[in-house]
DSSP file (Angstrom, degrees, kcal/mol; ACC not computed):
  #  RESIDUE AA STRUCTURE BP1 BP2  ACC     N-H-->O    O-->H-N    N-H-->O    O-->H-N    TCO  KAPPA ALPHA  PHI   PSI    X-CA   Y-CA   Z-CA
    1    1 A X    >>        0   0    0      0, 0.0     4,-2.0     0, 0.0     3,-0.9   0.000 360.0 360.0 360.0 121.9  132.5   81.0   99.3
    2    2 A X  H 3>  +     0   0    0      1,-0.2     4,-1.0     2,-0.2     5,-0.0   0.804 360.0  58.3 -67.4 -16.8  130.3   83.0   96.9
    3    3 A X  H 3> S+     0   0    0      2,-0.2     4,-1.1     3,-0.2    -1,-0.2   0.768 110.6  46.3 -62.2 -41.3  133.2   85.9   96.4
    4    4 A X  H <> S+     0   0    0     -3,-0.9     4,-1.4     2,-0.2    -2,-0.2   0.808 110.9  49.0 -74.5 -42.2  135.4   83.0   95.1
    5    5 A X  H  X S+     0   0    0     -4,-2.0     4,-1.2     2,-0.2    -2,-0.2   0.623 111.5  53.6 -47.7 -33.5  132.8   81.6   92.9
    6    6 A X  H  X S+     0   0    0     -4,-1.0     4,-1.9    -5,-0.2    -2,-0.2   0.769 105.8  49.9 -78.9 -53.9  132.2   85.1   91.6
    7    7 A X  H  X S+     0   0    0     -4,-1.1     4,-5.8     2,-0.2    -2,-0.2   0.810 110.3  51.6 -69.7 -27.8  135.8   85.7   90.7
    8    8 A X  H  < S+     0   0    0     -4,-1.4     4,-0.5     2,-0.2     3,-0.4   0.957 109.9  48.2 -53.8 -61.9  135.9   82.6   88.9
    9    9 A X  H >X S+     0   0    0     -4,-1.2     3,-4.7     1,-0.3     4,-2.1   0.864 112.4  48.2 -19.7 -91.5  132.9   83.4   86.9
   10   10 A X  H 3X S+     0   0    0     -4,-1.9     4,-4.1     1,-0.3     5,-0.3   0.707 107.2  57.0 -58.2 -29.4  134.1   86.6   86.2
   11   11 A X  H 3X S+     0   0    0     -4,-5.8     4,-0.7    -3,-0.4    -1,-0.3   0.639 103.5  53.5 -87.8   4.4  137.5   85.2   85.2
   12   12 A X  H <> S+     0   0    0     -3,-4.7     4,-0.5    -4,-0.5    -1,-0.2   0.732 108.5  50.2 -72.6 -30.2  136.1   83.0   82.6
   13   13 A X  H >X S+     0   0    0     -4,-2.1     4,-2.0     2,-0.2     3,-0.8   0.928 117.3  36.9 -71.7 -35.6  134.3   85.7   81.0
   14   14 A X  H 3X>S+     0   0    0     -4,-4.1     4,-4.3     1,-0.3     5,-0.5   0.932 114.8  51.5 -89.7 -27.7  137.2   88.0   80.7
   15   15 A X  H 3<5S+     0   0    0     -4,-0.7     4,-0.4    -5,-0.3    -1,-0.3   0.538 117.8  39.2 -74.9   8.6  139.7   85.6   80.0
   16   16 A X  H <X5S+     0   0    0     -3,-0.8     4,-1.1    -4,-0.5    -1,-0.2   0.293 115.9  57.0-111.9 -35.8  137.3   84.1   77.0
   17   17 A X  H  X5S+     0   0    0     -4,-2.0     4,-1.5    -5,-0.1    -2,-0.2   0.899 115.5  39.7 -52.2 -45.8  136.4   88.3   76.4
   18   18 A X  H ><5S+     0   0    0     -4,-4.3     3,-1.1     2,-0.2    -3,-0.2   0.993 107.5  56.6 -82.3 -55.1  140.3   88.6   75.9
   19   19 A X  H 34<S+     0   0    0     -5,-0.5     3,-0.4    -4,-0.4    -1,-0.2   0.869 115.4  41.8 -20.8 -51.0  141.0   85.5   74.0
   20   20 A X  H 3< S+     0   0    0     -4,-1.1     2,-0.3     1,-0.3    -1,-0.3   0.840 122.8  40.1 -87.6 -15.3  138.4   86.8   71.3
   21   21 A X    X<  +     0   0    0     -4,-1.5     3,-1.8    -3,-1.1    -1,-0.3  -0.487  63.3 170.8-134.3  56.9  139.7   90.4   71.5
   22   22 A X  T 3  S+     0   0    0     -3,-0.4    51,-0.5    -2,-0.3    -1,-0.2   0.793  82.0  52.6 -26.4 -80.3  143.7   90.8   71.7
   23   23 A X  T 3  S+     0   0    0     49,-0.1    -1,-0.3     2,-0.0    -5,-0.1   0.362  77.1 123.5 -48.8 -15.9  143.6   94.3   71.2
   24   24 A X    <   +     0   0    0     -3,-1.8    49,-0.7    -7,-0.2     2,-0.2  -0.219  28.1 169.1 -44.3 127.3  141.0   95.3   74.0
   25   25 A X  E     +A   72   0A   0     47,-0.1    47,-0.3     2,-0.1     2,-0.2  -0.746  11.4 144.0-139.5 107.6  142.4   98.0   76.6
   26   26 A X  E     -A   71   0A   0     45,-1.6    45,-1.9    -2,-0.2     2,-0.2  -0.761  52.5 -97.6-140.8-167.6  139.9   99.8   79.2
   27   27 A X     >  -     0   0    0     43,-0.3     4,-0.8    -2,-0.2    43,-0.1  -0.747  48.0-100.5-102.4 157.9  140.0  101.0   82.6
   28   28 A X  H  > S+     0   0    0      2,-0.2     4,-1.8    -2,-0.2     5,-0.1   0.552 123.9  54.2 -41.9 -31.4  138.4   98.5   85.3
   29   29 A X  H  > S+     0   0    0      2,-0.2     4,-2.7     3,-0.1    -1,-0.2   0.922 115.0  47.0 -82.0 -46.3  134.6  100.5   85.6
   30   30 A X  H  >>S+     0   0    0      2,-0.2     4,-2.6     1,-0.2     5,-1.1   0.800 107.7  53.3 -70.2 -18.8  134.6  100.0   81.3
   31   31 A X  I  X>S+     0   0    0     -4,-0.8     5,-2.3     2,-0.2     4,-1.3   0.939 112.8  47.1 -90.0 -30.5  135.5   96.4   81.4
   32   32 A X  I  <5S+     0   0    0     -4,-1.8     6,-1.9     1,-0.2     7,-0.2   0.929 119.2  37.4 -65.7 -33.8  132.7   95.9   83.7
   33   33 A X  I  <5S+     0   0    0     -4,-2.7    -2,-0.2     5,-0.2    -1,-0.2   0.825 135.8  12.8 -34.9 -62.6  130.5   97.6   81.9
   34   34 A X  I  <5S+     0   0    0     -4,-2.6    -3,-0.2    -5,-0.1    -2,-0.1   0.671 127.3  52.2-100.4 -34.4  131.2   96.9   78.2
   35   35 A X  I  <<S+     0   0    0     -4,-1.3    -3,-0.2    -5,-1.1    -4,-0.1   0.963 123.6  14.7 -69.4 -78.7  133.6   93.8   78.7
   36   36 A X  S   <S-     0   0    0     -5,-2.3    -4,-0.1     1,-0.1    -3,-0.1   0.618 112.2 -62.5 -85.6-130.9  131.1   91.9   81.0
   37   37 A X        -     0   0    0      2,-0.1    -4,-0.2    -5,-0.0     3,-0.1   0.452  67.3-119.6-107.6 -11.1  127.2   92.2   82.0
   38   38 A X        +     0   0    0     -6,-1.9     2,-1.0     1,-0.3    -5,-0.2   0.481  64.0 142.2  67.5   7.9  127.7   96.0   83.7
   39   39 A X        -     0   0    0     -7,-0.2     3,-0.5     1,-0.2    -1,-0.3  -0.666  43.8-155.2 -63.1 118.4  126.6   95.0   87.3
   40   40 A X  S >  S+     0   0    0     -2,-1.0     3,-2.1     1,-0.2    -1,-0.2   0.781  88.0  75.6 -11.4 -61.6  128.7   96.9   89.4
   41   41 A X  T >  S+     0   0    0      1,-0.2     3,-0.8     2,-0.1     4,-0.4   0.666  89.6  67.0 -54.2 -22.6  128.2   94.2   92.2
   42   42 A X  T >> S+     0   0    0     -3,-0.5     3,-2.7     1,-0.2     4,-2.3   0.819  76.7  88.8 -61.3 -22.2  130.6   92.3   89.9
   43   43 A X  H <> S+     0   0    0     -3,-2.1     4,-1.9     1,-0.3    -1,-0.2   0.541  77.6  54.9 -70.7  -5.9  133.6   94.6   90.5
   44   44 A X  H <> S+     0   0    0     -3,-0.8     4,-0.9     2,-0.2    -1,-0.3   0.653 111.3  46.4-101.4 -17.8  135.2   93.1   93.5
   45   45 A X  H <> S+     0   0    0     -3,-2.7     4,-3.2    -4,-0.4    -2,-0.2   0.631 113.6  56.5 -88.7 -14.7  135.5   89.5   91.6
   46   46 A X  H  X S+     0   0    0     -4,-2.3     4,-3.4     2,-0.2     5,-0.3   0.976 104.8  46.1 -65.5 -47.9  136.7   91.8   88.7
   47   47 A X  H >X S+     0   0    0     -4,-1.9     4,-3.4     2,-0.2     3,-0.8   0.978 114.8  50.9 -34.9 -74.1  139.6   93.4   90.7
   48   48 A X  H 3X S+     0   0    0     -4,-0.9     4,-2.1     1,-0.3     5,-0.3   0.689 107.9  47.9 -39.5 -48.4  140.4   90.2   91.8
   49   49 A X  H 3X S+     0   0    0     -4,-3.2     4,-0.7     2,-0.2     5,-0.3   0.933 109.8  56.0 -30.5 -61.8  140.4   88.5   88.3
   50   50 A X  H <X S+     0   0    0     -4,-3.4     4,-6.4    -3,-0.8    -2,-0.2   0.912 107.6  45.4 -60.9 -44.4  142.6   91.3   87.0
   51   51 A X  H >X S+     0   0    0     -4,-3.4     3,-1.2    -5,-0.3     4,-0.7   0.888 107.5  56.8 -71.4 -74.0  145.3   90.7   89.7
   52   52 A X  H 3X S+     0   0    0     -4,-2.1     4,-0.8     1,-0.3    -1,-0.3   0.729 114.1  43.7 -50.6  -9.3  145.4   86.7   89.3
   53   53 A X  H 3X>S+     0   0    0     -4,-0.7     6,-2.5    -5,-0.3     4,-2.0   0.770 106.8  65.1-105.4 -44.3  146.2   87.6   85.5
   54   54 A X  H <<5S+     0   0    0     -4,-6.4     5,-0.3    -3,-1.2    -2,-0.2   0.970 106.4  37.7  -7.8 -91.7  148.4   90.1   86.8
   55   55 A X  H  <5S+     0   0    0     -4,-0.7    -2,-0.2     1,-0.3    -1,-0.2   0.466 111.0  56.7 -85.1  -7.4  150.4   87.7   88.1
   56   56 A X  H  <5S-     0   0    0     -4,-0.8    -1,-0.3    -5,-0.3    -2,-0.2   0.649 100.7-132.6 -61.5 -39.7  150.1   85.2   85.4
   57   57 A X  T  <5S+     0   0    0     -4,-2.0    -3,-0.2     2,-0.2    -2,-0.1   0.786  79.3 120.2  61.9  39.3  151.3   87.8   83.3
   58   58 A X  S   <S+     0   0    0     -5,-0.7    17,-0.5     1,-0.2    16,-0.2   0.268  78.0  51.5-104.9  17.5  148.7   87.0   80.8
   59   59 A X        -     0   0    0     -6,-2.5     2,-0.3    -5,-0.3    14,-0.2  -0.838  64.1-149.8-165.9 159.2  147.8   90.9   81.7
   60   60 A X  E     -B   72   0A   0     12,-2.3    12,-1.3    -2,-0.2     2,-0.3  -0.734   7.6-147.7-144.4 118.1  148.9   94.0   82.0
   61   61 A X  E     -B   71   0A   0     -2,-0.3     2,-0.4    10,-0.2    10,-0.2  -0.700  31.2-178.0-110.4 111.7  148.1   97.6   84.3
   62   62 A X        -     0   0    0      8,-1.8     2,-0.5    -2,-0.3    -2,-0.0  -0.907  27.0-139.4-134.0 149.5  148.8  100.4   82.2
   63   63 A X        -     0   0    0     -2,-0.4     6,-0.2     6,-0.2     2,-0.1  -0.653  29.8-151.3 -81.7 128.0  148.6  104.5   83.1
   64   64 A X    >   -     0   0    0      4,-1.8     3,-1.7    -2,-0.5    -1,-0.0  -0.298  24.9 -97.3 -85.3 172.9  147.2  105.8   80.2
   65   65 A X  T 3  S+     0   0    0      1,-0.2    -2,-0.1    -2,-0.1    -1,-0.0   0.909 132.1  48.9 -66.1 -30.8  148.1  109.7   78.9
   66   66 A X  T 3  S-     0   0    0      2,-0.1    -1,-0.2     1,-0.1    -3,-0.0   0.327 129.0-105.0-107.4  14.0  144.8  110.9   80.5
   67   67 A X    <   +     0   0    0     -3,-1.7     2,-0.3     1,-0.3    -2,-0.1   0.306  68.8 141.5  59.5   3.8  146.0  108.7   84.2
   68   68 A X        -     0   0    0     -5,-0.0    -4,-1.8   -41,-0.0    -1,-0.3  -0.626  59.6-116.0 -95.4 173.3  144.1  106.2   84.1
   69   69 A X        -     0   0    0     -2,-0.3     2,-0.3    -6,-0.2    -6,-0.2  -0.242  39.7-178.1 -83.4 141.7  144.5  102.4   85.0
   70   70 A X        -     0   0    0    -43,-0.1    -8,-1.8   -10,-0.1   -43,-0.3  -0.746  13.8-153.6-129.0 118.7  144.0  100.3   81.7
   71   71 A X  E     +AB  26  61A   0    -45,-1.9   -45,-1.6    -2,-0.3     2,-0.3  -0.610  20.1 165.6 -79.9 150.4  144.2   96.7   81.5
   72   72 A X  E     -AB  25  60A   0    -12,-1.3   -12,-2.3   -47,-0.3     2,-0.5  -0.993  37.3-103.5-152.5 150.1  145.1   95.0   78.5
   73   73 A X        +     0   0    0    -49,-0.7   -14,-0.2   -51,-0.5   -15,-0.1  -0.517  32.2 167.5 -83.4 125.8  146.2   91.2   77.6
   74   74 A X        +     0   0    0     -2,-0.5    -1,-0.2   -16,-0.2   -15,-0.1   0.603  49.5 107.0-107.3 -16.8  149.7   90.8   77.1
   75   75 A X  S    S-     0   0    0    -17,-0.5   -17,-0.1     1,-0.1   -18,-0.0  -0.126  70.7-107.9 -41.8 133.0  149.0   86.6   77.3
   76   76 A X        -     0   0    0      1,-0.1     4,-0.5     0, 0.0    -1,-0.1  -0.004  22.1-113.2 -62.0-174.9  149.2   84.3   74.3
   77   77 A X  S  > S+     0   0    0      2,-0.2     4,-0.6     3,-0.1     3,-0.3   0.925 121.1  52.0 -65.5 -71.9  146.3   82.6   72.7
   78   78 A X  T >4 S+     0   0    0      1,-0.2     3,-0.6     2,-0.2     5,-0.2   0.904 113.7  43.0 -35.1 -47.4  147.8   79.3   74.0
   79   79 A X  T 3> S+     0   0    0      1,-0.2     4,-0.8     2,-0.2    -1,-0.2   0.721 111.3  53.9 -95.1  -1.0  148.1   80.6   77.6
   80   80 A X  T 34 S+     0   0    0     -4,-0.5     4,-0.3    -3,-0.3    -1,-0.2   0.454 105.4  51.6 -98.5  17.8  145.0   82.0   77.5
   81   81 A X  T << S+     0   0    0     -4,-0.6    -2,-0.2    -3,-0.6    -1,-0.1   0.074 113.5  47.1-122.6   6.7  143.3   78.6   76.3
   82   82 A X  T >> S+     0   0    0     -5,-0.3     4,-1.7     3,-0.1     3,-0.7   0.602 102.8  59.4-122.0 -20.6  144.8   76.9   79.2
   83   83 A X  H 3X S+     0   0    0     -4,-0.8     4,-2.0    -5,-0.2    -2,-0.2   0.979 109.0  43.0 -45.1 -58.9  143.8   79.5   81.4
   84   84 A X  H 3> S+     0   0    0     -4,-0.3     4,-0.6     2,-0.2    -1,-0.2   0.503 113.7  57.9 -86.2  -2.4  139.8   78.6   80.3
   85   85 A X  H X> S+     0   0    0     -3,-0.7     4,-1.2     2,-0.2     3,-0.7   0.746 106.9  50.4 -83.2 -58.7  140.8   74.5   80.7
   86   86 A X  H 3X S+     0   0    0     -4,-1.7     4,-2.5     1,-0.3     5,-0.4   0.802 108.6  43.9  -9.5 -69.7  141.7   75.3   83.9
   87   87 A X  H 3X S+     0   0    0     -4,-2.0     4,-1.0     1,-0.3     3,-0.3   0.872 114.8  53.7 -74.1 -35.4  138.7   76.9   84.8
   88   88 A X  H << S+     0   0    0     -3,-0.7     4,-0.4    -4,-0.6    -1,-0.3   0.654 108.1  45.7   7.5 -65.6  137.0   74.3   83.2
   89   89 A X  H  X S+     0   0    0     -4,-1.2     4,-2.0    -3,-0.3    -1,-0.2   0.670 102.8  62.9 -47.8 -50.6  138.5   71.5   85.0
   90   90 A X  H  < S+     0   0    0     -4,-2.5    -2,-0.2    -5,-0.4    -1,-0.1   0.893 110.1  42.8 -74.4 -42.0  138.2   73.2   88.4
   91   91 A X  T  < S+     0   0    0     -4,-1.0    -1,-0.3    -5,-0.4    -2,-0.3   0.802 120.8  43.1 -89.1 -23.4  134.0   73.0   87.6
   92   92 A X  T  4        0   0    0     -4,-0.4    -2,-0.2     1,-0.1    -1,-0.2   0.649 360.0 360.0 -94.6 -11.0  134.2   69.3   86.3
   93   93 A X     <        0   0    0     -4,-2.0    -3,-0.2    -5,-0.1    -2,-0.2   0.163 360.0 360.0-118.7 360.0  136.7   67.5   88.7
């Protein structure tokens, strides 16, 4: 399914974006934009990324003072380097 393919993709790029950049926090429109390649069309494997890290709880939804959404990595180094064997794995096996 290309939608699924898509999210993967995108969630190698951000989880390898976040890995190099701890401190990184933006709202969903800036991480496509600045984080990743800035298609647009990307955003719906982005969502989707976001929540599966979500729910790893290698990241983190926060309302900022001006009320918007910001994600930021709250994930170690370690579990974000088995997060990108994973995805790794998934494309060689």
């Amino acid at each position: 399914m290309k939608s699924d393919r898509e999210m993967v993709a995108v969630l190698e790029e951000l989880a390898r974006y976040m890995r190099a950049n701890p401190l990184a926090s933006d709202t969903a429109d800036s991480i496509c934009r600045w984080w990743l390649d800035g298609d647009s069309a990307r955003m719906d494997g982005l969502m989707q990324a976001l929540q599966l890290m979500q729910r790893q709880r290698l990241v983190e939804a926060v309302v900022a003072a001006d009320g918007r959404l910001r994600y930021r990595r709250i994930g170690t180094d370690a579990e974000f380097d088995r997060l990108i064997g994973q995805i790794n794995q998934s494309f060689d096996g």
